[in-house]
N, C-alpha and C positions, 0 to 999 in steps of 0.2 A: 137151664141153669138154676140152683139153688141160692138160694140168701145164704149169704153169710152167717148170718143173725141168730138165724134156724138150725145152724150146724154148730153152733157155738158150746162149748163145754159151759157149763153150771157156773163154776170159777171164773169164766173170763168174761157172761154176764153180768157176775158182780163185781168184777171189776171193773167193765165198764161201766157201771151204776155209781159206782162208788169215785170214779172221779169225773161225770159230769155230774155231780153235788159238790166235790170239791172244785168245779168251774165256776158253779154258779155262787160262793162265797165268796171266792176272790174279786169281787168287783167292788173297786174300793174307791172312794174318793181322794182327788189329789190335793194337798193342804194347802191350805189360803196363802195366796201369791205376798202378799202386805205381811203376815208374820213371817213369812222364811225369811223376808228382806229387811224384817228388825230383826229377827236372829243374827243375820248374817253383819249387821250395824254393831250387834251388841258383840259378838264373839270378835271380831276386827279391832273393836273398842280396846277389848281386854287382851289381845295380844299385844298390842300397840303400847299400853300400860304395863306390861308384863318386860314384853322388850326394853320399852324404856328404865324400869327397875333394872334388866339384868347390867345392862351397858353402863349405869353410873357405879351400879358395885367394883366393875371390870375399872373401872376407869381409877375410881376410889382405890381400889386394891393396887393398881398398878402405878397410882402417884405415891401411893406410902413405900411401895416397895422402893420406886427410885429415891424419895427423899433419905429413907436408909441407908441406901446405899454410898448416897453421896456425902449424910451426914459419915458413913463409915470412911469417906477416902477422906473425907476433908480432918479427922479425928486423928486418927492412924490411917496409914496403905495398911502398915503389918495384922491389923485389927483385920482389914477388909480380905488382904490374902489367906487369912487363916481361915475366916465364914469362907470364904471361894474354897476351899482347902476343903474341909470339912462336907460341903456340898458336893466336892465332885467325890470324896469316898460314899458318902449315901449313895446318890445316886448310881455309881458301880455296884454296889453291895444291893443296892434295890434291884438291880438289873440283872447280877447275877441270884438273888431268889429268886427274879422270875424265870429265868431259863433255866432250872433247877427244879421249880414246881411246874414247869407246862407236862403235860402228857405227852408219851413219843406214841405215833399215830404210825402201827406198819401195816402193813399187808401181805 
């Protein structure tokens, strides 16, 4: 029997040359156990503070809109059914742009 090695085309010599050099580069150390886990402190931190921001806006947002509202029934109803009024023509009107600008998709 012959080697392999020996019967081997030019090209596929260097290609096998050429990636056990890229084996031997890839040996890489794995990163210090104690900084991932202050990263992972620190990224936790800032979601934690981020969420906490978004939820008091939602929250903010959502008592002005009831107090609106309620200062609108307790003012006028006719005040408040006309915003109610008004709101539900946008919203139609928005809903038909969009089904008006979507792309019809055939085949």
């Amino acid at each position: 029997m012959t080697n392999q090695h020996n019967d081997a085309a030019p090209w596929e010599e260097q290609l096998r040359q050429g990636l056990d050099t890229l084996a031997d580069l890839g040996a890489e150390e794995p990163p210090n156990l104690a900084d991932l886990q202050m990263l992972v402190v620190q990224v936790q931190r800032e979601q934690r503070q981020q969420l906490l921001r978004d939820l008091s806006l939602f929250w903010l947002c959502g008592l002005t809109v009831l107090a609106v509202v309620f200062y609108l029934i307790s003012r006028s109803p006719a005040y408040f059914v006309a915003i109610q009024g008004l709101a539900l023509v946008g919203l139609a009107a928005t809903g038909a742009g969009f089904l008006r600008s979507r792309k019809r998709v055939t085949e």
